[in-house]
N, C-alpha and C positions, 0 to 999 in steps of 0.2 A: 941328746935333745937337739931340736933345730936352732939356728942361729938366726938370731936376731937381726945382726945388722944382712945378713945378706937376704933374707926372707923380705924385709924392708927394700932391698936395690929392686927386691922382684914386682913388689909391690909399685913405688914408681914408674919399673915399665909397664907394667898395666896398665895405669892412668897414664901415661905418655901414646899406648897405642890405639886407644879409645874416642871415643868423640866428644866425650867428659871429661872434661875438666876438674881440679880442685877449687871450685870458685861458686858460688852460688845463682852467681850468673846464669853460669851454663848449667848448673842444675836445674834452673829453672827451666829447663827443654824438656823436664821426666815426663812422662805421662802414666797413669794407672794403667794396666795390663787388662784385656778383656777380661780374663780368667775373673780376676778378682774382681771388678763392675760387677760380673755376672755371676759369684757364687756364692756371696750373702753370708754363707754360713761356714765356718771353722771350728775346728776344735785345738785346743790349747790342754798343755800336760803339765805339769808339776810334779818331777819326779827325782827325786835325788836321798841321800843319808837322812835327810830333817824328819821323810817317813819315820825311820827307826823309833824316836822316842814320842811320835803320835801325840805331841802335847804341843798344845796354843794354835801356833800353826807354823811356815814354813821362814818364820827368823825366828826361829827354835834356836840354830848357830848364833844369832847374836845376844838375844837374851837372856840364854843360859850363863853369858859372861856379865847379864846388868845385875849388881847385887838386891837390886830393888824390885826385882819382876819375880811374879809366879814362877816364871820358867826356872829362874836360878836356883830359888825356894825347892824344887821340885825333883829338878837336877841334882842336888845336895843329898837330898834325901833319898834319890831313888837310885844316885849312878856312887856316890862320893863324892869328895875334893873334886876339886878341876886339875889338879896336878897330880891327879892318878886317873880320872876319867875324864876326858877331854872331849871336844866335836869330832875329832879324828877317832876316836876309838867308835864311833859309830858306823866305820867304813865296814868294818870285816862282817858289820850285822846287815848289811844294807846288801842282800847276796841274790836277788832278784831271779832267783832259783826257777819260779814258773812265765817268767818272762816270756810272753807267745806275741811277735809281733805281727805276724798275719791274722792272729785273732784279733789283738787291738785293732789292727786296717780294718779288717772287715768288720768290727764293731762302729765305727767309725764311716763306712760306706752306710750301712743299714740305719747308719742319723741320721744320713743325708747330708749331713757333712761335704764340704768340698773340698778341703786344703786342712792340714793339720801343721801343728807350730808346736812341736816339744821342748823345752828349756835347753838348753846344750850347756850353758853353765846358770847359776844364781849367782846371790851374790856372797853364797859360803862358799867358794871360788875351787868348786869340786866339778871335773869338766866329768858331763855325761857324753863323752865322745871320745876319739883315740885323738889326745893334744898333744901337738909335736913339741911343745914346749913347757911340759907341765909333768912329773912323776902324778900326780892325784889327780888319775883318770877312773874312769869306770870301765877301762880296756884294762888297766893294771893292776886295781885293787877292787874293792866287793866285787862285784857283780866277774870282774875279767871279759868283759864282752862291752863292744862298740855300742849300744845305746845308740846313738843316735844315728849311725851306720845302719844298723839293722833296722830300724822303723823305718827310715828313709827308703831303702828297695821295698819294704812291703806295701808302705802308703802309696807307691811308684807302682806296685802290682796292683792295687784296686784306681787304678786310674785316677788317683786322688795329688791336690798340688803338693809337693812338702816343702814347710819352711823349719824355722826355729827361732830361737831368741836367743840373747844375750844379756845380760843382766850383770857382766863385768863390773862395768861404772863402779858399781858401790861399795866394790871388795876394797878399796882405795881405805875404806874405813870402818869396813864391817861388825870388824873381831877387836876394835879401838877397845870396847870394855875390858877382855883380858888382860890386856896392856897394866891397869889400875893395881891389880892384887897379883895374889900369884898362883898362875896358872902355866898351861900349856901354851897359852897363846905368846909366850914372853920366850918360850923356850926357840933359838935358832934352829932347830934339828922341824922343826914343823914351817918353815918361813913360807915354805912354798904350798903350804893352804893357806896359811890364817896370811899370809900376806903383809902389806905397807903395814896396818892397822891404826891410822893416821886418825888423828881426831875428829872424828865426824865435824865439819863446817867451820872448822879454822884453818885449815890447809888446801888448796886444789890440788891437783894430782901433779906429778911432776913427770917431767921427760922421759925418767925410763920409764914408769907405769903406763904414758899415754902413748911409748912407743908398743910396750907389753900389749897394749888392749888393742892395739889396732892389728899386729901379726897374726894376734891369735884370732880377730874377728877376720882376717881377710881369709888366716886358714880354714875357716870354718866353712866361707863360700866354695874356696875351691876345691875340699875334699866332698863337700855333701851337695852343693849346687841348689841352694835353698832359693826358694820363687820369691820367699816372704821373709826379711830379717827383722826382729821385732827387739826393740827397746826402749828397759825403762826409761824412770824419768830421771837418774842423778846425768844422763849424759849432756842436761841443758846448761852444765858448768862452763864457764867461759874456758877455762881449760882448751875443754873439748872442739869447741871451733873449725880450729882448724885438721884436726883428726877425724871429723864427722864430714867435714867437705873431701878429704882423702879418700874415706871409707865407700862415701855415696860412690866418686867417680869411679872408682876401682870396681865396685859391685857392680853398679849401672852399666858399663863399658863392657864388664864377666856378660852381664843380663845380652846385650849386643852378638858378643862371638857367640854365645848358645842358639842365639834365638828366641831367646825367652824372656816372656814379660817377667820381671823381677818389682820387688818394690817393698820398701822401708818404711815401719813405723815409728812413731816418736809422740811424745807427749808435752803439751804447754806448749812451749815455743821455742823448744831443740834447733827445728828445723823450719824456714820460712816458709810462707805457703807458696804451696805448687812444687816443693822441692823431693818429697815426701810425702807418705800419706796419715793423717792423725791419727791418735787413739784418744780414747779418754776412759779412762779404768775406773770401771763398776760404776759405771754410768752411763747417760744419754744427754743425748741433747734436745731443746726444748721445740727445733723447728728444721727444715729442710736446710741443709748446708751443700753450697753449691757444688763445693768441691766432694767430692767421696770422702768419708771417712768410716772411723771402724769402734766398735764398743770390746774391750776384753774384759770380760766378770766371768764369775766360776757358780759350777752347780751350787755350790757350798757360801753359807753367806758369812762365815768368818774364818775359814781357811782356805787357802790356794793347794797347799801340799795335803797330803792323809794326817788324818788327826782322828781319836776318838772319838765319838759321841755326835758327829757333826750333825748343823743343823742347815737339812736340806732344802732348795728352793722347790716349788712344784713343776711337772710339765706343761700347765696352765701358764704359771708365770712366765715361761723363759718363751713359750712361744709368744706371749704377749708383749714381750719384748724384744724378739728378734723380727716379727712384724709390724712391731713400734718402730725399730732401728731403722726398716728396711726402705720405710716408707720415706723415713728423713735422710736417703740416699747413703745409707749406712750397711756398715757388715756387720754381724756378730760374731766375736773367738770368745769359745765357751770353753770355761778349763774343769779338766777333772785333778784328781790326784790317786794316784796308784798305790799299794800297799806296800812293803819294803820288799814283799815276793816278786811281785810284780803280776798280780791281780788287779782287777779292776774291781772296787764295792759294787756289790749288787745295786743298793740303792741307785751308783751311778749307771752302771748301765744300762737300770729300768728307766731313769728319764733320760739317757742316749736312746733310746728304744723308741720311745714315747715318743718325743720330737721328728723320729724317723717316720711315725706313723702318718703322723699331722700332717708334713711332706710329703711324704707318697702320695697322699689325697689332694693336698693343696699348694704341692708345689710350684704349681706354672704361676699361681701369684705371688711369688719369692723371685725364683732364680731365673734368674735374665732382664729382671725388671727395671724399669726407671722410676724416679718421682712423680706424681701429680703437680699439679699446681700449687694445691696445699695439702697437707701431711697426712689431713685428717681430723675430726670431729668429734667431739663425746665428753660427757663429766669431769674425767680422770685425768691430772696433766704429770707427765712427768716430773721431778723434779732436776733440775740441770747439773749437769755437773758431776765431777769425779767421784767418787764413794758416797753415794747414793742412790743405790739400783734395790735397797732394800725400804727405801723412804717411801715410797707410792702408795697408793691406796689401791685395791684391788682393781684392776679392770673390769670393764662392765662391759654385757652384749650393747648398752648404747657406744662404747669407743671405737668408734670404725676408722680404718684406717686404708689409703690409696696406695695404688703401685698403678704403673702401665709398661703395656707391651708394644711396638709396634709389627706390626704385619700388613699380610695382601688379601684382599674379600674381591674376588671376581676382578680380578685387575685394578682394582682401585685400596691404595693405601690408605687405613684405618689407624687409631690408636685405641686398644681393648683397653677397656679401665677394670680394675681388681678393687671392690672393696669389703675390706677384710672384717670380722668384728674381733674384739681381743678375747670375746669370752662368746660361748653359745650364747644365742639370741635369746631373752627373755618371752616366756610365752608364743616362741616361733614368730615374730616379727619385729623387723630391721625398719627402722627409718631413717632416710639419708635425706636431710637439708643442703645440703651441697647440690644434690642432682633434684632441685624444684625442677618445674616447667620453665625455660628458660633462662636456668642458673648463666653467670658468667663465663665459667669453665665449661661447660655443657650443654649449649640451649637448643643443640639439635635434638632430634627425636631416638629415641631408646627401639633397637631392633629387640633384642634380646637379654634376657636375667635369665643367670643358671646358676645354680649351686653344685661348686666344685666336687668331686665325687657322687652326684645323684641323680639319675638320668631326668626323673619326675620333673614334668614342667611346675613352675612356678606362678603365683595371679602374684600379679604384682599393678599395683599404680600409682603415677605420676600426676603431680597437681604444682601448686605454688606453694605447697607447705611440705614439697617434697617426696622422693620415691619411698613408697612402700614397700614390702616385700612378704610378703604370707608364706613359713613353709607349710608343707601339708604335712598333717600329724604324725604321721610315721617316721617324720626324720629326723634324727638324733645326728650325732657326731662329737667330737671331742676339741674342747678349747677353745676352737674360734673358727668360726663359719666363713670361708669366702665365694663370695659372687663376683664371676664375669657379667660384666656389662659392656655389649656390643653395640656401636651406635648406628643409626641407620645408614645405609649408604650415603654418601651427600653430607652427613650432616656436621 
């Protein structure tokens, strides 16, 4: 295995040879990458051993060790003791036998998808990549193949970004239940999965762990060359400080000698603003945020990883919120979870399918866009904030929502404005208060209304109480209706 302290000498010169600094200062120079302004949409993976026993969802590894949780209850019953069946003995079942990564890419180009972000570890601290510093890899045990190696070139052959995440931070204290009775997790001969196992939020991480997490995070840049690093949220420990200002400069600086927009997420207040770009998990936000940020929630509305019986969101809802996001200067990373084969559920890849459709047709009001002035209009408000993506009341053909593009009409610079609805128009007609006859944002004159994918012109009119819009009977569509609206020359 690699060594630490010299992996670390290599690491300083990286951040010595770069224009990055360790300081938040000079982080403060990042900028978002076009790619990512311009590509709205991601898909995110969960994939590791937790598949195996398909129950709760993906801290499967940890609450099989709380004696008070379903999972333990379950566990007991279905595997034995914990000190004859352990998280570890779910490795050799987790053998990912039909694993096709060019089919995943390619199911993933056909969402429309722009940039994909696979897990490379959780925080059951089993690296799905070849770890120079780790025996419990998924190069060495189940599966015996690089994971994250091999999606990486195929995502790379569908002209799609790749990133990945990290999810270390929390191994610090993951498998702390084991610790309590007696199990596997107490046994030294497993230390290098189950880890510190330090008591969750009475200790921070110490020296060797936050030097551990940072070798293994910088090796992940330089073997896979990820566009996007994404992590949770234990990394906002004060701990971490100063290993998070290392990590940026080191990465940022990689980002530099490639050539390539790079860029970091984080959640709450890891990382200050303008350093980094946000996330906020299974959630939204309630209005236009200046800066770029990103939403990551999964098909599934109470698992991240495979589990039985899950309960699916629809393609209705995620397009209504990925055009929700989009409008509040936002991305979406939408996660599936794979089978322990390495299939993908049907169920999942009908609304990867779905969402693709919607796109194909309605794309240009997506991808490349900027905000409006405001977000948008209608009954239905989000509600804000982290683990809440399942609290809304359904969208409605009245919640429409803005984007813009800019371009050139006859030598004269325009801004096309996109307004989207979250759901088919009720009874085929839109009305948009926003765009009255001399709204604020708008009080020039309207060239043209189209409805994206439909050649058929449109009657539409404009007054003080706002644009109207009539489709003609014959048109249908799926989810959510957008019209370009073009403004007159001049106005």
């Amino acid at each position: 295995m690699r060594d630490v302290t010299e992996a670390r000498d290599e690491i300083d010169h990286g951040i010595a040879a770069g224009p990055f600094t360790a300081s938040w200062d000079s982080l403060g120079g990042y900028r978002t990458p076009p790619w990512y302004e311009d590509g709205k949409f991601g898909i995110f993976i969960h994939w590791g051993p937790y598949a195996v026993p398909a129950f709760g969802n993906e801290w499967y590894p940890r609450k099989m060790y709380l004696p008070d949780s379903p999972e333990f209850r379950h566990h007991v019953a279905t595997y034995g003791p914990h000190t004859a069946f352990g998280y570890k003995d779910f490795i050799p079942r987790f053998t990912a036998e039909k694993f096709d990564p060019d089919g995943w890419a390619g199911l993933f180009h056909r969402a429309g998808a722009q940039f994909v972000v696979p897990v490379a570890e959780h925080h059951d601290g089993f690296a799905m990549y070849d770890c120079g510093f780790s025996e419990w890899t998924a190069a060495r045990m189940g599966p015996r193949r690089d994971i994250i190696g091999e999606l990486a070139d195929a995502v790379r052959r569908q002209w799609l970004v790749f990133g990945l995440s990290s999810h270390r931070a929390e191994h610090w204290w993951f498998f702390d239940g084991g610790m309590a009775f007696a199990s596997d997790v107490r046994d030294p001969r497993y230390a290098g999965l189950y880890g510190p196992a330090q008591p969750r939020d009475a200790l921070q991480p110490n020296e060797q762990f936050l030097e551990d997490w940072l070798v293994r995070t910088c090796e992940l840049v330089d073997k896979y060359r990820p566009q996007l690093v994404w992590f949770d949220w234990w990394i906002e420990q004060p701990a971490f400080v100063p290993y998070l200002q290392q990590f940026a400069a080191y990465y940022y600086n990689r980002g530099v000698q490639w050539r390539r927009g790079v860029a970091i997420n984080y959640k709450h207040r890891a990382f200050p603003e303008g350093t980094a770009v946000f996330d906020v998990e299974r959630g939204q936000l309630g209005d236009i945020r200046p800066r770029f940020w990103q939403t990551d929630t999964s098909v599934a509305k109470g698992s991240w990883g495979y589990v039985a019986g899950q309960d699916y969101k629809t393609v209705g809802d995620l397009v209504g919120d990925l055009v929700d996001i989009v409008s509040k200067n936002g991305a979406l990373l939408l996660n599936i979870g794979p089978r322990p084969d390495g299939t993908i559920p049907a169920e999942e890849e009908a609304l990867l399918l779905g969402i693709g459709r919607w796109l194909g047709v309605n794309g240009e009001a997506i991808y490349g866009t900027r905000p409006w002035h405001v977000f948008g209009e209608g009954p239905t408000r989000v509600v804000e904030g982290s683990f809440n993506d399942t609290k809304r009341a359904a969208f409605t053909g009245r919640d429409i929502r803005f984007t813009t593009r800019q371009g050139v009409q006859k030598g004269e610079r325009i801004e096309t404005l996109y307004a989207t609805t979250l759901a088919w128009p009720d009874e085929g007609l839109v009305r948009i208060a926003a765009l009255a006859a001399g709204a604020e944002y708008f009080p020039g004159e309207i060239a043209r209304v189209e409805l994206l994918g439909h050649p058929e012109p449109l009657h539409w009119t404009r007054d003080a109480g706002g644009l109207a819009i009539r489709l003609p009977p014959a048109v249908t569509g799926e989810h959510a209706a957008a019209f370009r609206i073009t403004p007159a020359r001049g106005a």
